[in-house]
C-alpha positions, 0 to 999 in steps of 0.5 A: 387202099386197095393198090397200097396193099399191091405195091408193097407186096409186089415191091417188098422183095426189091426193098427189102434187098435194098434196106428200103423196107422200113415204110413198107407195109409189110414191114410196118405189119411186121414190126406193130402186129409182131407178125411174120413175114407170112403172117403180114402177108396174110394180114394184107390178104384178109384186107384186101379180101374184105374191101373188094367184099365191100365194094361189091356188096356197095356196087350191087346196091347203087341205085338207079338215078332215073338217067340211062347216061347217068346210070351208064356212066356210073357202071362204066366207071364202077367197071373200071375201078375193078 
């Protein structure tokens, strides 16, 4: 979800000036929420704020599993989701 909401910020501009913004999720927010462009922007920034809170909280919770190649191999890959 979290690179859902990159894409459509980072690209929203291009489509917009290419009438290309309609499946936009800015514009989508835009159209359903009765927001500003601001306002979905702000929107998707609280978003994104909240899963990267999420993920956070669940990376500090994550247990042991009794295995140092298992454990490593979980923090190698929870360090690349980031």
């Amino acid at each position: 979800m979290i690179i859902i909401h990159q894409q459509d910020l980072y690209s929203y501009k291009m489509e917009y000036k290419r009438g290309l913004e309609g499946s936009n999720y800015i514009s989508v927010l835009m159209r359903e929420k009765s927001l500003s462009l601001q306002g979905a922007v702000d929107h998707i920034g609280a978003q994104y704020k909240a899963l990267l809170d999420k993920f956070l909280r669940h990376e500090a919770m994550l247990p042991s599993f009794g295995n140092p190649l298992v454990d490593n191999g979980l923090r190698r890959y929870v360090e690349c989701m980031k």
